[in-house]
C-alpha positions in Angstrom: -18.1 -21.1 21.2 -15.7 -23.9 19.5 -12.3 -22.3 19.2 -11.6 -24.3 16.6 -13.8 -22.9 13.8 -11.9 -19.2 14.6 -9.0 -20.7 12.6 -7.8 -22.6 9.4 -6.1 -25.7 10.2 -3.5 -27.1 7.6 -4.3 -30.5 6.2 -2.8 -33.4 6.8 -0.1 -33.8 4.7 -0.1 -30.9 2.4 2.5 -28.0 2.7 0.7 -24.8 2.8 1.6 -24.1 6.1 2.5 -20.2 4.9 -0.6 -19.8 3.4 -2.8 -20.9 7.0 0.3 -19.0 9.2 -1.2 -15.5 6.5 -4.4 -16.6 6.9 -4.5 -16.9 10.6 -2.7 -13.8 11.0 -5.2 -12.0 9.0 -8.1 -13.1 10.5 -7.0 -12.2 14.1 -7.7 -8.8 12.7 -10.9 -9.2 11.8 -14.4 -9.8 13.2 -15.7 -13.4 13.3 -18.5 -14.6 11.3 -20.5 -15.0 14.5 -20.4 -11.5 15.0 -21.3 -10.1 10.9 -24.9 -10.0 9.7 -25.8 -11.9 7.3 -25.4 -9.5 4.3 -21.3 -9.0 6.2 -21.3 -13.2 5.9 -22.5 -13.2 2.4 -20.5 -10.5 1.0 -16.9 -12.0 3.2 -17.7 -15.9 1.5 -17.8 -14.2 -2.3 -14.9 -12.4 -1.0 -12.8 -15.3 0.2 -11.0 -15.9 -3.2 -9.7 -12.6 -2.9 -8.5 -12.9 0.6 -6.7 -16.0 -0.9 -5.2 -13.7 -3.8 -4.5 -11.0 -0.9 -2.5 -13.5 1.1 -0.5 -14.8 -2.1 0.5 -10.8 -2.7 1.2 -10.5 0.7 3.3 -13.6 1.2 5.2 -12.8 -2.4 5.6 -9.2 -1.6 7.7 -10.2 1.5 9.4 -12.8 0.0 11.0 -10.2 -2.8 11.8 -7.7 0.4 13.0 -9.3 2.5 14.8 -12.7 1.4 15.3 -11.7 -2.0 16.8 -8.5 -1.8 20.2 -8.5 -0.4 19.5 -5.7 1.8 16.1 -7.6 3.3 16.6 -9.0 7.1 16.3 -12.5 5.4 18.2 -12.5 2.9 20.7 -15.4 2.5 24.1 -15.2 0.4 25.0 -18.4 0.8 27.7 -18.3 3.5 25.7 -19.3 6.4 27.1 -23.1 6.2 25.2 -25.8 8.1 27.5 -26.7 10.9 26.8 -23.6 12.4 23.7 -25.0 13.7 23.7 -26.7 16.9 22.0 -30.1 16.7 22.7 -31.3 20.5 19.9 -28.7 21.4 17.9 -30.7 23.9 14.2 -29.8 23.9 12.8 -31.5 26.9 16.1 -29.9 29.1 13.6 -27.8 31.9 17.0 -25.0 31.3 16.3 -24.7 27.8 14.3 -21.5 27.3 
């Protein structure tokens, strides 16, 4: 079985990475085609524009919880200020966890 053709890949070059992070997500919780008959395959492919307009309500619907609203988890007010971030962080350090 090709792993790859269990997931959307992004494009090169495009920024929908929210939309194939959703849509990856989603489909861990599903069956793959490989395992639907044909009539389950059928019916999922006309189905795919709404699982497109599901991920959109999804992806909107935690945008205005949780970094719109002040009381979401993500919510920013604006006095976070930039050099609070540590920029020496050295990746390839084998300590760096």
């Amino acid at each position: 079985m090709n792993a790859n053709k269990l997931f959307y890949k992004q494009r090169e070059g495009t920024n929908l990475c929210a939309f194939y992070v959703a849509e990856s997500i989603m489909l861990h919780g599903q069956r793959t085609y490989s395992a639907l008959s044909g009539l389950e395959y059928r019916r999922d492919r006309v189905a795919e524009e709404d699982q497109h307009k599901a991920i959109q309500e999804v992806l909107a619907g935690f945008l205005n919880d949780e970094v719109l609203d002040p009381k979401g988890e993500h919510y920013y007010d604006g006095r976070l200020k930039p050099a609070s971030v540590d920029y020496s962080i050295d990746l390839d350090d084998p300590n760096y966890d």
